[in-house]
C-alpha positions as CSV (number, residue, x, y, z in Angstrom):
1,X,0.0,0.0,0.0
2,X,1.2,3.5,-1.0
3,X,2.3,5.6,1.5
4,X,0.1,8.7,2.5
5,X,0.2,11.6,4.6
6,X,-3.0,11.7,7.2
7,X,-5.2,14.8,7.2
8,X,-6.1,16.7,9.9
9,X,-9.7,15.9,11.7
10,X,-9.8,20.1,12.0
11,X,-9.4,20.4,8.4
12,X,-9.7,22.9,6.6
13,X,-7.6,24.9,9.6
14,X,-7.9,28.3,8.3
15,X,-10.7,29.3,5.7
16,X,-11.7,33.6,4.2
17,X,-13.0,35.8,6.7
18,X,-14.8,39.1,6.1
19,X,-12.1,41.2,6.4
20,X,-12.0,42.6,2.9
21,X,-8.3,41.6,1.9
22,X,-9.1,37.6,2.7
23,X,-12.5,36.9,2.0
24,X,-12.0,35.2,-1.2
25,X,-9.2,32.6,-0.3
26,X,-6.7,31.6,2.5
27,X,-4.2,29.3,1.8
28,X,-0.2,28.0,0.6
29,X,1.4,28.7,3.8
30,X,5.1,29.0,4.7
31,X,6.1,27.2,8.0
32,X,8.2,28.4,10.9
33,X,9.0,27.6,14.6
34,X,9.4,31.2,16.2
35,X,9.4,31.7,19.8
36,X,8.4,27.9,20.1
37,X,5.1,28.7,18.1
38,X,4.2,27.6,14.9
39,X,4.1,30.5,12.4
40,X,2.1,30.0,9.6
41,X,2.6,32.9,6.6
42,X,-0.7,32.4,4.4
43,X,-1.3,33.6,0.9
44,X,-4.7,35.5,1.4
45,X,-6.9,36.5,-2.1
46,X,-9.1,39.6,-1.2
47,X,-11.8,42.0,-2.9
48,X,-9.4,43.7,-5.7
49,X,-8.2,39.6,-6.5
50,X,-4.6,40.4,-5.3
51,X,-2.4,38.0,-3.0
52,X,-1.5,38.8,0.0
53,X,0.3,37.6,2.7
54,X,-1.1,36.9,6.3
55,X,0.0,35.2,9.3
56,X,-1.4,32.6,11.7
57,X,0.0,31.2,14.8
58,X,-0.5,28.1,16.4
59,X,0.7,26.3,19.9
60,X,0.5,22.6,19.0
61,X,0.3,23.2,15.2
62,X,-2.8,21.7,14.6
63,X,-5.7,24.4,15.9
64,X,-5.0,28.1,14.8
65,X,-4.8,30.0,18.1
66,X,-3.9,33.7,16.8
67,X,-4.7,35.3,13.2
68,X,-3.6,39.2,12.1
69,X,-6.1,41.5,11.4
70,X,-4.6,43.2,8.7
71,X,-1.7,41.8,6.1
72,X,1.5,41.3,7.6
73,X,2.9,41.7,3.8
74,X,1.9,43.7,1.1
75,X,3.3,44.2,-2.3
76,X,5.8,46.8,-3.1
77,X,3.1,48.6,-5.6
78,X,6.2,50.9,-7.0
79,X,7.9,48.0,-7.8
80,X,7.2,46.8,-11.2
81,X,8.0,43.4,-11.1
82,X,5.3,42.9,-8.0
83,X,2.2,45.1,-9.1
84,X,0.0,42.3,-9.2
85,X,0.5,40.5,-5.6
86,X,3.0,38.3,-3.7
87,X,1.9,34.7,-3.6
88,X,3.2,31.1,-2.4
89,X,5.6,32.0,0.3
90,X,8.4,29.4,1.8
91,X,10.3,30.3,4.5
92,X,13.9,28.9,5.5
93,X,16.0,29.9,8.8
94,X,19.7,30.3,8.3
95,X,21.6,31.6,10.9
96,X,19.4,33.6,12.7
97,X,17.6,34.9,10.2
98,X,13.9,33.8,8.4
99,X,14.4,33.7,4.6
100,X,11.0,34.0,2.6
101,X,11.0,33.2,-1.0
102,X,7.7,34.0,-2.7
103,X,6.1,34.7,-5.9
104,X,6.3,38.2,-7.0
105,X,3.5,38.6,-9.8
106,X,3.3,41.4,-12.7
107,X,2.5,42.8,-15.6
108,X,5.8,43.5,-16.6
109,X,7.0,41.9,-19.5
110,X,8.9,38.4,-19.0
111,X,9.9,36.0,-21.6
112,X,6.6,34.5,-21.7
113,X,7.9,30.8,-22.6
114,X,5.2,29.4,-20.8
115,X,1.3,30.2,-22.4
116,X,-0.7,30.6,-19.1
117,X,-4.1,31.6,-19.2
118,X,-3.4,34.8,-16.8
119,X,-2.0,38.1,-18.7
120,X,0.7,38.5,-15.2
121,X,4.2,36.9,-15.2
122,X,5.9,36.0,-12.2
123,X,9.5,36.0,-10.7
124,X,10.9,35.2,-7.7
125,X,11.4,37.9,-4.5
126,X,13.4,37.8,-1.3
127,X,12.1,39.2,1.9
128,X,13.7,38.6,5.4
129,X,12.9,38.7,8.9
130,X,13.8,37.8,12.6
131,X,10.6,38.5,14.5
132,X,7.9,38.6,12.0
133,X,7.2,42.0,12.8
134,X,10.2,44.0,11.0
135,X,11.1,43.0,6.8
136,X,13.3,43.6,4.8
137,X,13.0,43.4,1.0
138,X,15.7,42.4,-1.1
139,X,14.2,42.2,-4.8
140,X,14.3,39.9,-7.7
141,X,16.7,36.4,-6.7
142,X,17.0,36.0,-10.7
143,X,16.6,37.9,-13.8
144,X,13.8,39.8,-14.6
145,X,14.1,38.3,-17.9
146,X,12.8,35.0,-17.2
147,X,9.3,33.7,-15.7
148,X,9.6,31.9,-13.0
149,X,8.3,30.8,-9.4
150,X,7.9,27.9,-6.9
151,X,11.4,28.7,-5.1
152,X,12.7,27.3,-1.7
153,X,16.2,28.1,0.3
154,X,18.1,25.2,1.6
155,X,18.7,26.2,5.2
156,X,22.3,25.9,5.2
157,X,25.5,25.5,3.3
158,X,25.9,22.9,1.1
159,X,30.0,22.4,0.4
160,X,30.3,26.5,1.1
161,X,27.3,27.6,-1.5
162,X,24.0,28.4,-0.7
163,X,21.3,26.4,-2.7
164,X,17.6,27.0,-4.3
165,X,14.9,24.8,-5.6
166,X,12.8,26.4,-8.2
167,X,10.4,26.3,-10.9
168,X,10.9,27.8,-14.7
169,X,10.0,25.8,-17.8
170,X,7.6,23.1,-16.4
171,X,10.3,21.6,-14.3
172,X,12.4,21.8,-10.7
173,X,15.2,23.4,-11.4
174,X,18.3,23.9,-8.9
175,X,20.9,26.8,-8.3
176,X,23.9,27.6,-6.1
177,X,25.4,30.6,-5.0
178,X,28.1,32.2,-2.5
179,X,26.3,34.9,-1.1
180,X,22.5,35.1,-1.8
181,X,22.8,37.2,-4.7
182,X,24.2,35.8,-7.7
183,X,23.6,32.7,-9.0
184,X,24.5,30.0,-11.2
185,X,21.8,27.1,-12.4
186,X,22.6,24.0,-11.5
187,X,20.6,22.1,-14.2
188,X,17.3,20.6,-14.1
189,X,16.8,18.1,-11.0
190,X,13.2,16.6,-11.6
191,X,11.1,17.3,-15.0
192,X,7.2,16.2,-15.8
193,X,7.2,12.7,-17.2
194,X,5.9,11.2,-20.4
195,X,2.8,9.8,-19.0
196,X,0.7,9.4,-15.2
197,X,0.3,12.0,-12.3
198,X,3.0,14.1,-12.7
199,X,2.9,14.5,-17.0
200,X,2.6,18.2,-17.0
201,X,4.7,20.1,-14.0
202,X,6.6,19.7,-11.1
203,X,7.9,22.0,-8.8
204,X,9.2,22.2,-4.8
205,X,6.4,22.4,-2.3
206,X,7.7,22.7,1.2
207,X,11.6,23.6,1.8
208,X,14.5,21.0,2.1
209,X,14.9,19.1,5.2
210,X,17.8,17.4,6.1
211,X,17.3,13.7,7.2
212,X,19.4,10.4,7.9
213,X,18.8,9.5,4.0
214,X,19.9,12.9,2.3
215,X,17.8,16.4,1.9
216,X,13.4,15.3,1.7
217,X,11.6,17.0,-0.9
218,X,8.2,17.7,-1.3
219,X,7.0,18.6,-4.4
220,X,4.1,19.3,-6.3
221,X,3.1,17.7,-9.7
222,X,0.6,18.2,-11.7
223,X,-1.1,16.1,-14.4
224,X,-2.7,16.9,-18.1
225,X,-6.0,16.9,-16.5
226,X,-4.7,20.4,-14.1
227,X,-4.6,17.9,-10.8
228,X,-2.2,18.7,-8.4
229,X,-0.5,16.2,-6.5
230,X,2.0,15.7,-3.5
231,X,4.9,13.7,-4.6
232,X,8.4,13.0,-2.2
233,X,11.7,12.8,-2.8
234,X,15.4,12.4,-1.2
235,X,18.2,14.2,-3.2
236,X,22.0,13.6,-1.8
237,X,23.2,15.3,1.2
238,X,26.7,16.5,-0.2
239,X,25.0,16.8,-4.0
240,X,21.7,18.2,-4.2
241,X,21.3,18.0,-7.8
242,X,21.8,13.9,-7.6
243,X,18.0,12.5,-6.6
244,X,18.9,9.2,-4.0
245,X,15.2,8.1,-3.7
246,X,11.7,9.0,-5.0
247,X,8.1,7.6,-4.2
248,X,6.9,6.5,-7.4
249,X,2.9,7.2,-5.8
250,X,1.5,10.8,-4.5
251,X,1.3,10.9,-0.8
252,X,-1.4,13.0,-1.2
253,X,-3.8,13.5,-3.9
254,X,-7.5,15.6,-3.6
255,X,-10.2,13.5,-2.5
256,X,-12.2,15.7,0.3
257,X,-14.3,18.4,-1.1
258,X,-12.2,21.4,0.4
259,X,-9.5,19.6,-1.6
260,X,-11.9,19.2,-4.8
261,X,-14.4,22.6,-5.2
262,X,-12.9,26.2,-4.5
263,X,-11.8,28.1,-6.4
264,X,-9.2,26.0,-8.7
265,X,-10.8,22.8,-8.5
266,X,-8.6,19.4,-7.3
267,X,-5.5,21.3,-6.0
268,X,-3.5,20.1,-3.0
269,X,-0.1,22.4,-2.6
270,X,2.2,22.8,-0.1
271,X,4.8,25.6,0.7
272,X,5.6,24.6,4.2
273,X,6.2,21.6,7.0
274,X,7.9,21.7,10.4
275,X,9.2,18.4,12.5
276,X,6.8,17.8,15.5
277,X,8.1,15.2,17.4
278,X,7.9,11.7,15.8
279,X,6.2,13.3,12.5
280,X,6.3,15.7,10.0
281,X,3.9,18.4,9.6
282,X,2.6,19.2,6.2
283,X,0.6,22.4,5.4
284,X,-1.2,23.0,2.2
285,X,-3.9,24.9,0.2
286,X,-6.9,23.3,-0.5
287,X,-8.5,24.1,-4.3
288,X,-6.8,27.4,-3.9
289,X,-9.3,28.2,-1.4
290,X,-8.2,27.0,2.1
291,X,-5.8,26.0,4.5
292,X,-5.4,22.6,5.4
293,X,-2.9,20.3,6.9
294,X,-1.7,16.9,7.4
295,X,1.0,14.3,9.4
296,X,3.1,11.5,8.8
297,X,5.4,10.0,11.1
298,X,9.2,10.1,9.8
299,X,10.1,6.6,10.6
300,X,7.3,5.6,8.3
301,X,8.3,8.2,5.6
302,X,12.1,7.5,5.6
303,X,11.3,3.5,5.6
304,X,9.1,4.1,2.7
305,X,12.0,6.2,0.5
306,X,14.3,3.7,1.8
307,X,13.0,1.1,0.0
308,X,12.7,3.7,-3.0
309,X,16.4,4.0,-4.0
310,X,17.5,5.0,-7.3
311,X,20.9,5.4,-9.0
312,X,21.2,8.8,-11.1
């Protein structure tokens, strides 16, 4: 039997309010531990349709005890490239500090190698933090000439370099760098396959975490059909751009109507998980409309990926 992640009974755990810049959608949360609380960085869809970011806190990481009033991030509307909203944040500590990757969406022309059905292009923006009250924005992480999205820190040094998972062309692509600046693609790590539930795109979900087998990804995928899927994978710990084990099945797929009608139909996405104990906490949008989450415990995870070796 395929391994799966188990949903929580509270599901969805944070839905729209009336509050005028979340009463369309809540959902695609980065994860954090701050102050021994589990921070939870929504995307929020209001009345004027842009993405914005929110924040919800939570004591055992299950029930939602505390939820801001007003966005905690905004977009920079004098910056061109973000115009349109910041979506999909995924937030990785290094050293001290909380490093949030997130979709930065526009008007402004991009290369436009990818035929969407939205008029915006997107790139990926860097904002950081150490208290979640104070940010600091440090622009584009690549070109402006390129679309792209879907992009998660590792959260530390990999052989001196700094590394990034993100998403241009369909597929997961990695790149390195030596100070969080400039960087260099790596190459293309994981790309849609010919055929089943991952035959269209594929892209990180929550940030890297490092585990007895190498760094666990997981990843979204979606199929020709626009179903999105949670897949899992292991890439090397010294190598990240060599994948050491991969589930060949989803672990999870939408099934419950929270998961199934809102308001992209049969979407399950993650941006974010934290380590609770024995298990691993997995947060994720449901149908682009709410927040859900879900658990697995690790031993079962890692015993499932360890009989999942391949040799690339």
């Amino acid at each position: 039997m395929a391994v799966q992640l188990e949903r929580f009974s509270t599901n969805p755990i944070a839905v729209p309010t009336t509050n005028w810049w979340e009463c369309r959608a809540v959902f695609n949360a980065g994860v954090a531990y701050y102050q021994d609380k589990i921070h939870l960085l929504y995307r929020a869809i209001g009345k004027d349709g842009a993405s914005r970011f929110g924040l919800a806190i939570s004591h055992d990481g299950i029930h939602i005890d505390e939820r801001t009033l007003v966005p905690l991030i905004e977009s920079d509307y004098d910056d061109p490239y973000e115009r349109c909203g910041c979506e999909d944040p995924r937030i990785t500590y290094i050293e001290g500090v909380y490093h949030i990757l997130y979709t930065a969406a526009s008007m402004y022309p991009g290369s436009n190698r990818i035929s969407e059905k939205a008029p915006w292009r997107t790139r990926v923006a860097r904002i950081t933090t150490t208290n979640f009250k104070t940010f600091q924005r440090h622009g584009l992480v690549f070109s402006d000439e390129i679309d792209d999205k879907d992009a998660a820190l590792f959260p530390q040094k990999i052989n001196g370099k700094y590394y990034i998972f993100h998403r241009r062309d369909l597929a997961m692509v990695l790149a390195s760098s030596t100070d969080l600046q400039h960087w260099q693609e790596e190459g293309r790590i994981l790309e849609p396959t010919q055929e089943g539930w991952q035959n269209d795109r594929v892209g990180i979900g929550a940030p890297p975490i490092l585990t007895e087998l190498g760094w666990l990804i997981i990843y979204h995928a979606r199929d020709r059909q626009e179903v999105y899927r949670l897949g899992v994978l292991v890439v090397d710990a010294k190598n990240p751009s060599r994948i050491v084990a991969q589930l060949t099945e989803p672990i999870l797929e939408p099934s419950e109507p929270y998961e199934r009608i809102g308001v992209v139909r049969n979407v399950v996405f993650t941006c974010g998980l934290v380590e609770l104990g024995a298990d691993y906490l997995i947060y994720y949008g449901g149908a682009d409309k709410v927040l859900a989450g879900s658990r697995i415990s690790k031993v079962t995870l890692i015993n499932a990926l360890r009989k999942s070796t391949v040799s690339k």
